[in-house]
N, C-alpha and C positions, 0 to 999 in steps of 0.2 A: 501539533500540540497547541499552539496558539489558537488556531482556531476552533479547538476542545472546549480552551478555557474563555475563548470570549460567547462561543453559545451557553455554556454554563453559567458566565453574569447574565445575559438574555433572560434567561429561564428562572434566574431569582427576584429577578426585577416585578412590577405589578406590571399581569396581562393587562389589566382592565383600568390602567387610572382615569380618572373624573377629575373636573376642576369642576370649582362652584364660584362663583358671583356673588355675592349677597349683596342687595341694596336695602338699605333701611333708612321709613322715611316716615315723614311727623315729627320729626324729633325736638325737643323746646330749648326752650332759649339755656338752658341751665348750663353751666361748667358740668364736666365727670365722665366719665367711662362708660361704654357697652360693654357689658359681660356677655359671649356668646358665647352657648355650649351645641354639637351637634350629638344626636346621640340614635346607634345603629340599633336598631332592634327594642324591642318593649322592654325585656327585662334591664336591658343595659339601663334604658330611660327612667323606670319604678326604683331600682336603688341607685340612682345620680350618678352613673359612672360614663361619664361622656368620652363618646369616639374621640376627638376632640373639640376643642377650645380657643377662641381669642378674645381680646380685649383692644377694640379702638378707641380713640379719642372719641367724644358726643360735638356735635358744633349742632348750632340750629336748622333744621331741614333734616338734610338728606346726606348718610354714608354709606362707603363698600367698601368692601373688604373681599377680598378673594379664599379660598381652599383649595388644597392642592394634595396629589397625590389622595383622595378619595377610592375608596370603592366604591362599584355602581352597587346601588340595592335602593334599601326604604330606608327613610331619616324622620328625624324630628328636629326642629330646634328649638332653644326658645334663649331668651334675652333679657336683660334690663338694662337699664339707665341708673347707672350709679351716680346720682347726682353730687351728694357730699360726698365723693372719693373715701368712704368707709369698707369697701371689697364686697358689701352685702345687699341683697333689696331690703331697705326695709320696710315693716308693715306697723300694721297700728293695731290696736290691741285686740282684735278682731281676727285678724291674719290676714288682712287685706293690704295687697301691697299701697307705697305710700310712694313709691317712686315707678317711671314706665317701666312696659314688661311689653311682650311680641311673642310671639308664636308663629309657627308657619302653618300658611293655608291661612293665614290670619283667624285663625283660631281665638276662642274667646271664653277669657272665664268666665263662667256660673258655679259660684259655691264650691272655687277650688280650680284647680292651676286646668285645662283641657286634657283628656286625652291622648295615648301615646298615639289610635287611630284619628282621630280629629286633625291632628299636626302633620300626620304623615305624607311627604314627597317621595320622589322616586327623582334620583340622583343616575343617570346613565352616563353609561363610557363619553369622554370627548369631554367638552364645554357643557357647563349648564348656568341657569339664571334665575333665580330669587327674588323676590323680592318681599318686605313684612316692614308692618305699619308697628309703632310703639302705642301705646295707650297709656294715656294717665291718667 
């Protein structure tokens, strides 16, 4: 019976977990927070519903942050720099942000935030490693 019930934990556990890495670098001299969001799939991306989420400290240069427990598939992510610790990017009357933003694949806005294809990584089983620049 015991060893019923410890292949039955086995089998609800994730077959396939990923870790991720992220390094993020350029980052400015400013106080505030990274907002990171990772998001599986386009639709999930098109209405803001992220896989998930962290928030590090910003120091000048260069941070990581690890994820854990992933599924392997295709991602996006994207980020800011909250500088004034207000929880939001913000933009200018334009809609252009006013604080840094990152995308992966270093992806790059024209007339509006990139693509869910343009961002897209592929996150596989085991260890993986990132890395995305801020722009201001």
């Amino acid at each position: 019976m015991k060893t019923l019930v410890a292949t039955l934990a086995c089998l609800s556990a994730p077959l396939f977990a990923a870790e991720l890495k992220l390094t993020i670098n350029d980052i400015n001299a400013q106080p505030g927070k990274i907002y990171i969001e990772m998001y599986k799939g386009e639709q999930p991306y098109m209405s803001g519903d992220a896989y998930t989420a962290s928030i590090v400290k910003a120091q000048q240069g260069t941070v990581s942050t690890q994820f854990s427990n992933l599924e392997p598939g295709a991602y996006a992510i994207r980020l800011f720099h909250d500088e004034n610790n207000n929880a939001q990017l913000d933009t200018n009357l334009f809609g252009i942000p006013t604080e840094g933003v990152g995308f992966s694949n270093n992806a790059t806005m024209q007339f509006g935030p990139p693509s869910y294809q343009e961002m897209t990584i592929t996150i596989s089983q085991g260890s993986n490693v990132e890395s995305m620049a801020i722009s201001y």
